[in-house]
matplotlib code that plots the C-alpha trace (Angstrom):
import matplotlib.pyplot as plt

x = [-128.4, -128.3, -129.8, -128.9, -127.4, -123.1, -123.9, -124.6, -121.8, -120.7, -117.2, -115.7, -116.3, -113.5, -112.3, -113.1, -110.9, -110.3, -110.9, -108.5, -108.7, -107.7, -110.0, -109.7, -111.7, -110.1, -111.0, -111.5, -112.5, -115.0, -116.2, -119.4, -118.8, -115.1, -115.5, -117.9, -120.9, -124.2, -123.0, -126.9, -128.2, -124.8, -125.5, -122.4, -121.5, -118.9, -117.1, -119.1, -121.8, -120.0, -116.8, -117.5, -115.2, -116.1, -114.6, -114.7, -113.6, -110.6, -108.9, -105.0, -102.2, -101.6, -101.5, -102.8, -99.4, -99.9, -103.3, -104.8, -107.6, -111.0, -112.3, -110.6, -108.4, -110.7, -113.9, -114.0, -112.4, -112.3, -112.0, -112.8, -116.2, -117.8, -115.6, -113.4, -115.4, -115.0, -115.6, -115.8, -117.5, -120.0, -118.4, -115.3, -114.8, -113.7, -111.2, -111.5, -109.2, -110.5, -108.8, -110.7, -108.1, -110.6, -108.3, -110.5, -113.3, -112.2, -115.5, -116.7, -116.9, -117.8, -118.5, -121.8, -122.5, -125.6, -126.1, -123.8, -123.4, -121.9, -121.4, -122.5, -119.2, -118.8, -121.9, -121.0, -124.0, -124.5, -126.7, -125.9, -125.9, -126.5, -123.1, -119.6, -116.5, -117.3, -119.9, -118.2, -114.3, -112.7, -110.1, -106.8, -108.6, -109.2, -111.0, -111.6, -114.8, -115.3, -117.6, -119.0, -120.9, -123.5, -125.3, -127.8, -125.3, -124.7, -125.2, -124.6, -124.6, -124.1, -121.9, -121.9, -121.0, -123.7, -121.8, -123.0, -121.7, -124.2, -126.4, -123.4, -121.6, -124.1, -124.5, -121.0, -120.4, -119.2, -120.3, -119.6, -120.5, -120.0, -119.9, -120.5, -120.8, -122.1, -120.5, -120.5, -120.1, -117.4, -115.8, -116.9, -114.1, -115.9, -117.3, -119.0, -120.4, -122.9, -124.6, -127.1, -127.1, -128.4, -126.0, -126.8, -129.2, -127.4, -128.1, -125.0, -123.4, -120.4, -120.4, -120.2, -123.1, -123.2, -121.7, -117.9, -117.8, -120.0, -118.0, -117.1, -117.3, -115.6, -115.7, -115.1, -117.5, -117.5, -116.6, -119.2, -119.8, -121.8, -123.2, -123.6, -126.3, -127.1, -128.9, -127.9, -130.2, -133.8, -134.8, -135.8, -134.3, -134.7, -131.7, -131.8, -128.6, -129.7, -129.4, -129.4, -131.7, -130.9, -133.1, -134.7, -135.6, -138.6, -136.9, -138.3, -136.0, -135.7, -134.5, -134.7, -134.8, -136.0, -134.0, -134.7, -132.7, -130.0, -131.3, -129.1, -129.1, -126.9, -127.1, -124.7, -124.8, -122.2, -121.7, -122.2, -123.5, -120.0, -120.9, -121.5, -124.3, -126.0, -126.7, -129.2, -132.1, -134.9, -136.7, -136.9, -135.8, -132.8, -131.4, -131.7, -130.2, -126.9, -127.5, -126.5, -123.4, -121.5, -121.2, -118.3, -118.2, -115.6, -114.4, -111.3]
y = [-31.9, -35.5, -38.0, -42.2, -44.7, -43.2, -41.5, -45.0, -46.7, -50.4, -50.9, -54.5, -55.3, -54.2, -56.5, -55.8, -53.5, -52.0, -48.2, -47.2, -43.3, -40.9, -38.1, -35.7, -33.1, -29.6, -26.5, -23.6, -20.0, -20.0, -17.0, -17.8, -14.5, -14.3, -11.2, -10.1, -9.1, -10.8, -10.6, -10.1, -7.5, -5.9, -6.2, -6.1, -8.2, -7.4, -10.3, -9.8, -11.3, -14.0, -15.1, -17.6, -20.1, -24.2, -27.6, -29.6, -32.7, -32.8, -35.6, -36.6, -38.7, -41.7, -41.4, -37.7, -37.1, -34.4, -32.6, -33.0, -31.6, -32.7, -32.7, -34.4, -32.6, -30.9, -30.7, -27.8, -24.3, -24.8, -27.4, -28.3, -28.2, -30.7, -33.1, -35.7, -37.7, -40.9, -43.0, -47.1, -49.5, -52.0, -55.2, -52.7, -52.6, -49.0, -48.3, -45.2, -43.8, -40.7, -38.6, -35.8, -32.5, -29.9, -28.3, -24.8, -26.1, -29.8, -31.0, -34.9, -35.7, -38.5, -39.9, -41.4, -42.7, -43.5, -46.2, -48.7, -51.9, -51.8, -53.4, -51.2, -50.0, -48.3, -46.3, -43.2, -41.8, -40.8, -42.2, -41.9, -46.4, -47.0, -46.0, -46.3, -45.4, -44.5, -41.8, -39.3, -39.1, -37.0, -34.4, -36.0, -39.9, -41.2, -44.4, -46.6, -47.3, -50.2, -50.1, -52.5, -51.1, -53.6, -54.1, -51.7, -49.5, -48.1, -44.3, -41.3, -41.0, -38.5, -38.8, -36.1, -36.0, -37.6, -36.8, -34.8, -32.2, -32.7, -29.9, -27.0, -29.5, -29.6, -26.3, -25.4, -27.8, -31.3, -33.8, -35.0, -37.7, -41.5, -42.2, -45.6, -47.1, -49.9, -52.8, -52.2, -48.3, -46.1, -43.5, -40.4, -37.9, -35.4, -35.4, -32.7, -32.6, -29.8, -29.8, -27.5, -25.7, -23.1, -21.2, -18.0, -16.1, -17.6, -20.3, -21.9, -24.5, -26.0, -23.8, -20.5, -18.0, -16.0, -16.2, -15.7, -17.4, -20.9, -23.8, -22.7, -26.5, -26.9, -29.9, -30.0, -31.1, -35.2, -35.4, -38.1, -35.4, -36.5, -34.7, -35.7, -33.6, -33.7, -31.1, -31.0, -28.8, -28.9, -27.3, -28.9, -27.9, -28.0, -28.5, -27.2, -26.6, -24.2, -25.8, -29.4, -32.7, -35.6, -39.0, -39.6, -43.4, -44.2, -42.9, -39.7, -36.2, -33.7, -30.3, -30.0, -32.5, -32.1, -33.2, -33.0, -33.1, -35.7, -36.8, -37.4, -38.0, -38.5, -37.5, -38.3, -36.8, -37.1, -32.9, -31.7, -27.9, -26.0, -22.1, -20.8, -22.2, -21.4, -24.7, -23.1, -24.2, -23.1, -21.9, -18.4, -17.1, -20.0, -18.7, -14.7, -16.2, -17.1, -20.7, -19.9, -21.0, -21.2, -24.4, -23.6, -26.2, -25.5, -27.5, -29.5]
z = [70.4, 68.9, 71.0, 70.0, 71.5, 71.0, 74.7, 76.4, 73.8, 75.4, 76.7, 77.0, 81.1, 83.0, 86.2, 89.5, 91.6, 94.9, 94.8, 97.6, 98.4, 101.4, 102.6, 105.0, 106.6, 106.5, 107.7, 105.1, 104.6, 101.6, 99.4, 97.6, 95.3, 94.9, 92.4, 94.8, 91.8, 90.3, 86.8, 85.9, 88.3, 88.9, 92.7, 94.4, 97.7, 100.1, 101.8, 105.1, 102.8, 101.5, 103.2, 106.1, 107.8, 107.4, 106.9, 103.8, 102.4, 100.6, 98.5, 99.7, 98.8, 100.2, 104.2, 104.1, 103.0, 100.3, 99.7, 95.9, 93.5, 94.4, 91.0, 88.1, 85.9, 82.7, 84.8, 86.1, 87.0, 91.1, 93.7, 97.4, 97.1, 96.5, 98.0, 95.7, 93.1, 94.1, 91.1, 89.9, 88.7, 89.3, 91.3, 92.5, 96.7, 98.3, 100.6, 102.1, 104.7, 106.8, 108.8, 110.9, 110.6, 111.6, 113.4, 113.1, 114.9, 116.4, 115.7, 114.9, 111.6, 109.7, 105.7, 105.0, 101.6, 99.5, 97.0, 97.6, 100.4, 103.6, 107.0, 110.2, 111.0, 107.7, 108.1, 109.3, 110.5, 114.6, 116.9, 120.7, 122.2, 119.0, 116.0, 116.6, 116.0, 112.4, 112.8, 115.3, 114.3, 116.6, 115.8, 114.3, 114.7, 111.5, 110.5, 107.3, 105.4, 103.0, 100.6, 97.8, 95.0, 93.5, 90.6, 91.8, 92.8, 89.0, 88.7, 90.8, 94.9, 97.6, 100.7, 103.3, 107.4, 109.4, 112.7, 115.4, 113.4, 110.3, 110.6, 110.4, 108.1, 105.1, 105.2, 104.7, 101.3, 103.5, 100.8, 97.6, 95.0, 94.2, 90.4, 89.3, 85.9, 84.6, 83.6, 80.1, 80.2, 79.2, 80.7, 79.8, 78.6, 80.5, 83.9, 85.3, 89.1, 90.3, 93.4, 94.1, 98.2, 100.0, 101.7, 103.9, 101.6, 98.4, 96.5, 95.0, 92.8, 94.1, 96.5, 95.0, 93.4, 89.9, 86.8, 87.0, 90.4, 89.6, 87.9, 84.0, 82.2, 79.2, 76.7, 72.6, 69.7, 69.9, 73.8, 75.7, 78.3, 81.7, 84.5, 88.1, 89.3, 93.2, 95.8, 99.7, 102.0, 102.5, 98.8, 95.9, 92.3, 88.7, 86.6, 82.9, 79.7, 77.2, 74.1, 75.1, 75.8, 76.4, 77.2, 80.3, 82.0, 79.7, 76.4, 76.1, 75.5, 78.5, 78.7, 82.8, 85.5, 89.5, 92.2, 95.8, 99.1, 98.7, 95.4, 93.0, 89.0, 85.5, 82.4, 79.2, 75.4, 73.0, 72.5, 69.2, 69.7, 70.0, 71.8, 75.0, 77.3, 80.5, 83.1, 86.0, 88.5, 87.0, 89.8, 88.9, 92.6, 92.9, 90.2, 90.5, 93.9, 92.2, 90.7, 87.6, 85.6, 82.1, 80.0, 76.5, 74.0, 71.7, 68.2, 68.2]

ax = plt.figure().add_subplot(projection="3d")
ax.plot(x, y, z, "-o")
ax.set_aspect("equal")
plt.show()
């Protein structure tokens, strides 16, 4: 992998613009193995193991009118979770309309969000004579959070429910990423998010465990590929790509990068090694655990 300056390449600055979105909290049933197999061990799971019922955020039309993909189009082979990537730019407001249709388990729920400003009321997170309106959402209420990302705001954030219902929500894939360039930056052509979780006894990305279940990203010789990298739960994590670097704060190469509860990180390269990669956690037992995927590069 080439490492210069083409991954961070300047784009004129774009105006400022309101980022207007509708979310919604949905009740699912989620596999974690959907072929039901650890492509490496050949340990087979039945869906007793694997199938559980939980809410997640999903991405609508305007007015909750028509459900749409989480994820963009390109990024990946499966949706729901994480939640919609939510992206701008530094200087841009957010708008973001939610609507609580957990109609599975009528629970609170709420959308808390890291890394950007806010007044009180958009802060989503619970505390009895002390939140409002905005951090317990009752079934079929919905409520509006406005957002500004600031100059410090530039990167990659979480957001996840910090209602009542935040224990049992985290642990069932309620959250999802903020990404935010830069002034100057350009859009990537390929945008990758990955969260590492715990879930049960399985440790997933994006919600699911094992080759041929975790997210297949694709991109071509030439793309400027970035990945939003983020871990929910109470475990830390090492994210690694066979075959790539790329260059870290202080301007040396790295291969693998830690990130903690609720931490969250980017990374860009312009791709130049076409083949068939693995992206893991490289603890040893996280990944015999199922956080393990496939990364293709192809030629144009």
């Amino acid at each position: 992998m080439r490492l210069g300056a083409a991954a961070l390449a300047a784009a004129p600055v774009a105006p400022a613009a309101v980022r207007e979105s509708w979310v919604a909290a949905v009740p699912v049933t989620w596999n974690m193995v959907p072929n039901g197999r650890d492509a490496i061990t050949g340990t087979q799971y039945d869906t007793a193991q694997t199938v559980f019922p939980t809410t997640v955020y999903r991405r609508y039309t305007k007015g909750w009118k028509h459900p749409l993909f989480n994820a963009p189009l390109g990024s990946g082979n499966q949706d729901l979770i994480p939640g919609p990537l939510l992206r701008g730019r530094v200087g841009d407001r957010f708008v973001i309309h939610f609507k609580n249709l957990d109609s599975a388990f009528r629970r609170p729920h709420s959308m808390h969000f890291h890394g950007v400003h806010y007044k009180p009321s958009s802060d989503g997170a619970y505390l009895p004579g002390f939140s409002g309106g905005d951090a317990d959402v009752g079934y079929r209420h919905t409520w509006t959070y406005r957002l500004r990302a600031g100059r410090d705001s530039a990167g990659v954030w979480p957001y996840h429910d910090h209602s009542p219902s935040m224990d049992a929500s985290i642990a069932g894939g309620m959250y999802g990423m903020l990404s935010i360039l830069g002034p100057h930056e350009r859009l990537p052509d390929r945008e990758f998010t990955v969260v590492f979780a715990e879930m049960g006894a399985l440790q997933t990305i994006d919600g699911r465990a094992f080759v041929g279940n975790t997210p297949v990203f694709t991109s071509q010789v030439g793309d400027l590929v970035q990945w939003d990298v983020m871990a929910m739960g109470s475990e830390h994590h090492t994210f690694h790509v066979h075959g790539h670097r790329w260059i870290a704060p202080d301007g040396t190469p790295r291969d693998t990068q830690t990130v903690g509860p609720a931490e969250s990180f980017r990374i860009r390269w312009r791709e130049q090694d076409p083949g068939t990669w693995l992206y893991h956690c490289h603890v040893e037992q996280h990944m015999m655990a199922g956080m393990i995927g496939i990364y293709r590069v192809s030629r144009p």
